[in-house]
C-alpha positions as CSV (number, residue, x, y, z in Angstrom):
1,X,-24.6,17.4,24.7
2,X,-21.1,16.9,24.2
3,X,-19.3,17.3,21.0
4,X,-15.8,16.4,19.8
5,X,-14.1,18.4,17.1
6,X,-10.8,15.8,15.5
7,X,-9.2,18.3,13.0
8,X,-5.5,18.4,12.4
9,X,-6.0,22.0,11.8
10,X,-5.9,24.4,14.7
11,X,-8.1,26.8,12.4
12,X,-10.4,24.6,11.4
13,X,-10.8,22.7,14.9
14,X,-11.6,26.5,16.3
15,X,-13.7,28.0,13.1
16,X,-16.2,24.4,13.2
17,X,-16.2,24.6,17.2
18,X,-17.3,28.2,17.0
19,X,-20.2,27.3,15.1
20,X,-20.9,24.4,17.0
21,X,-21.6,27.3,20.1
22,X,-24.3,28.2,18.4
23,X,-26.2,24.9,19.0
24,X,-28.4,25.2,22.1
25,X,-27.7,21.9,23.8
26,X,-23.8,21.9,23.1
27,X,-22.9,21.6,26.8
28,X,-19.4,21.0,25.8
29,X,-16.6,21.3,22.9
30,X,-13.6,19.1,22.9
31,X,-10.7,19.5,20.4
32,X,-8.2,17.0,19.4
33,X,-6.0,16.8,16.2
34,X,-5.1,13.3,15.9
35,X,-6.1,9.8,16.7
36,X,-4.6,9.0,20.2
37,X,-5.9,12.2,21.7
38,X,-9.4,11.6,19.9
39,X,-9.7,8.2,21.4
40,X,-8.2,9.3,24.9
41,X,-11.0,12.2,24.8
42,X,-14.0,9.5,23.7
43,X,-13.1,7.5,26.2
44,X,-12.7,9.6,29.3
45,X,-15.7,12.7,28.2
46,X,-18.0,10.2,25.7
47,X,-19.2,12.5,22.9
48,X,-22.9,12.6,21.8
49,X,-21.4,12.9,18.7
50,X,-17.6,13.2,16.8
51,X,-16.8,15.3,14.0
52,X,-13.9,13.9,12.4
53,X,-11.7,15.4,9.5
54,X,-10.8,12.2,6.7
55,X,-6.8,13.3,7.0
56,X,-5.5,13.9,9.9
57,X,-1.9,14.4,8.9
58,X,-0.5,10.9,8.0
59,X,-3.5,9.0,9.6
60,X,-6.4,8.4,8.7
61,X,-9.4,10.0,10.8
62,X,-12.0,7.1,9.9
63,X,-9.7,5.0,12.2
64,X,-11.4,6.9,14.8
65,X,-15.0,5.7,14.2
66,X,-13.4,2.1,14.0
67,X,-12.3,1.9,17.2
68,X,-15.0,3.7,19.0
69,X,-17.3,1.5,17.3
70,X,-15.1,-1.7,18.3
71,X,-15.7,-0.4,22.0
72,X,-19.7,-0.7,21.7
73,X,-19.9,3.5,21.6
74,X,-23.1,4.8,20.9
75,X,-21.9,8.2,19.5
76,X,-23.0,9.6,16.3
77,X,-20.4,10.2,13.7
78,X,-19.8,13.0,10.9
79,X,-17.0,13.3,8.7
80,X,-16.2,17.4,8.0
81,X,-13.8,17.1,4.9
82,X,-12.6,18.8,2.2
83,X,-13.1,15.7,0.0
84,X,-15.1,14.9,-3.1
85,X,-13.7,11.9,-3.6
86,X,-15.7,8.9,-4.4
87,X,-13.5,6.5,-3.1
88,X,-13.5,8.6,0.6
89,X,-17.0,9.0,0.3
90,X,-17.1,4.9,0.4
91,X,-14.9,4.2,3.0
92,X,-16.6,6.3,5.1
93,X,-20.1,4.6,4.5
94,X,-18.3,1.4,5.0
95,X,-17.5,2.3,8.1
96,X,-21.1,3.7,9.4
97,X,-20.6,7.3,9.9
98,X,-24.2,8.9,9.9
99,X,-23.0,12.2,8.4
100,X,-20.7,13.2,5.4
101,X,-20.4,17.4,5.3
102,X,-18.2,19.5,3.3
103,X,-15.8,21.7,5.0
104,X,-16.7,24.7,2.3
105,X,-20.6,24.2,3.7
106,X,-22.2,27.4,5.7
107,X,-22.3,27.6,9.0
108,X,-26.4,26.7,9.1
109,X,-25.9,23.9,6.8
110,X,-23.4,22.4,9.4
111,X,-25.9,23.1,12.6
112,X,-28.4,21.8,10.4
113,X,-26.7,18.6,9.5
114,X,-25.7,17.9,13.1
115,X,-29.5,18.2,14.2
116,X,-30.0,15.8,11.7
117,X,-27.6,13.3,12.7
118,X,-28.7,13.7,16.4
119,X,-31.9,12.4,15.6
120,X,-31.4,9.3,14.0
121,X,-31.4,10.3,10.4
122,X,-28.1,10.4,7.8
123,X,-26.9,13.6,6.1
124,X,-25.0,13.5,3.0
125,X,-23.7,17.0,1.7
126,X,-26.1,17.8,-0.8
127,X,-22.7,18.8,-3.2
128,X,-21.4,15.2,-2.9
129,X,-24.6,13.6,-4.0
130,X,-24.5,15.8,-7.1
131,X,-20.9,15.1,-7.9
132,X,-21.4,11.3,-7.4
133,X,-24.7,11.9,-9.9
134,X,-22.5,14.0,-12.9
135,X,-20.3,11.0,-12.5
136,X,-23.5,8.6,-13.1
137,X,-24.9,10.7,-15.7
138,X,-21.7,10.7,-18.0
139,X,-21.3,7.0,-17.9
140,X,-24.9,6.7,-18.7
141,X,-24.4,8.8,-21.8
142,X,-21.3,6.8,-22.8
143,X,-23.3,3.4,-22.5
144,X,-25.4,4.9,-25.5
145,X,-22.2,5.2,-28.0
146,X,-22.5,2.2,-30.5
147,X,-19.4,-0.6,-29.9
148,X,-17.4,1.3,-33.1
149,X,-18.4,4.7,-31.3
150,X,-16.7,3.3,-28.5
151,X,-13.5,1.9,-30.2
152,X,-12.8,5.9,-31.6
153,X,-13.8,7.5,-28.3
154,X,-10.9,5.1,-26.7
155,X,-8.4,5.9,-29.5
156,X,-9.1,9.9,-29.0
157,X,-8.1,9.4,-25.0
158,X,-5.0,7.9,-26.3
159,X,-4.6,11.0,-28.3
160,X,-4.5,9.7,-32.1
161,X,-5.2,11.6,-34.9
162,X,-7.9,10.8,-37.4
163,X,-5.5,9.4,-39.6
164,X,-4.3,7.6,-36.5
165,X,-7.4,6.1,-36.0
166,X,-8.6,5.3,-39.4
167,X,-5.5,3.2,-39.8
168,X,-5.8,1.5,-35.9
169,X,-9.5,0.3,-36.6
170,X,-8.8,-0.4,-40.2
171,X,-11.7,2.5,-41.6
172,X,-11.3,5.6,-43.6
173,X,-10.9,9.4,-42.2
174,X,-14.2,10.1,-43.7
175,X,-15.9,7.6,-41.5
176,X,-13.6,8.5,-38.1
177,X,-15.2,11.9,-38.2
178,X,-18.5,10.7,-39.2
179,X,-18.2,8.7,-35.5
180,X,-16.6,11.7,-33.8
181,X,-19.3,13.8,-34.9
182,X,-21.9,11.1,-33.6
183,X,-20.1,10.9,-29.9
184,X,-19.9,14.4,-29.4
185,X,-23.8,15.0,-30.1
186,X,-24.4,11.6,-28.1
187,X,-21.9,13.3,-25.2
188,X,-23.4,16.7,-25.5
189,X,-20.0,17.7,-25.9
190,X,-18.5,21.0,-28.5
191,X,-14.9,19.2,-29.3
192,X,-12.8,16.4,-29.5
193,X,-10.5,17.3,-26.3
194,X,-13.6,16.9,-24.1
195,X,-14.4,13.5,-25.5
196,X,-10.8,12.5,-24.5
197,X,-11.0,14.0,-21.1
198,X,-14.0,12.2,-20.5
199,X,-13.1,8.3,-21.6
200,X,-10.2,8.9,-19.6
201,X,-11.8,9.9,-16.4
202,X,-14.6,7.2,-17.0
203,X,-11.5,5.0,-16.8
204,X,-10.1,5.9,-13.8
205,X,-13.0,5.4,-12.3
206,X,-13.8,2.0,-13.1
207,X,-10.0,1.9,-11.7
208,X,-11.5,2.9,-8.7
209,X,-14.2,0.6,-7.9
210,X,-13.3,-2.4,-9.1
């Protein structure tokens, strides 16, 4: 089996190779650190299967599996990254790459993800699958908060003071913390600087998928 190693990281390219040795049917390890020599290495040696960092300098690596897919190749693709990003996590599964690893993974969990991958099956980092569920389960908590919950849960990401936000949603102080109180129970969270960290991230989120 041949295996191709795209990391713009001589380090990187040498420590994932090394582990790579360790796979009885590795016949051969090819390196490359960017996308010409990727594609000039796919095309002349063919890979069984390319490993491909997400940044590769100022390109991006998932160019790689599109044009080797545009060329009919029947090579297996996983992406090694340092990523937890949802929105990298989607590109790449828009593009068909049958594995998604961490770089921080052990050296097992990589050879084990790559038998996996060679037989047909996906892998998905199990770290990314719990990231992308925290996300899940905090937007499912903050679909419980009542619509005047939500209203004081967006006025504490803006930073506003009780006061503040008695006089913004036209209610008393008495009844502002009365709702705080509520969101942070409903949130499971212990103060009011949470709560604001959290509507704001829920935010950018919905920034990123829609």
């Amino acid at each position: 089996m041949k295996i191709l190693v795209v990391d713009d990281h001589p380090l990187v390219r040498k420590g994932v190779s090394s582990t790579l040795s360790f796979e009885e049917e590795t016949e051969k390890i090819f390196e490359a650190s960017n996308i010409q020599e990727a594609i000039s290495l796919i095309n002349s040696e063919k890979p069984e299967l390319i490993i491909v960092d997400l940044y590769l300098g100022n390109e991006d690596g998932l160019e790689i599996v599109r044009r080797a897919k545009s060329k009919n190749s029947n090579a297996k693709f996983m992406v090694l990254t340092s990523s937890l990003k949802k929105e990298d996590f989607l590109r790449s599964e828009e593009v068909g790459v049958d594995g998604y690893i961490l770089k921080e993974a052990f050296a097992e969990d990589i050879l084990y993800a790559v038998r996996v991958v060679l037989r047909g099956k996906k892998f998905i980092d199990p770290e990314i699958l719990k990231h992308q569920s925290s996300h899940s389960q905090k937007n499912n908590r903050l679909s419980e908060l009542t619509p005047r919950e939500n209203d004081v849960l967006v006025a504490l990401g803006k930073g506003l003071s009780n006061q503040e936000i008695a006089e913004e949603l036209f209610i008393s102080e008495h009844t502002v913390k009365k709702h705080i109180s509520n969101i942070l129970s409903k949130l499971e969270l212990s103060h009011r600087t949470q709560a604001a960290l959290l509507v704001n991230e829920a935010s950018n989120l919905y920034r990123e998928c829609v």
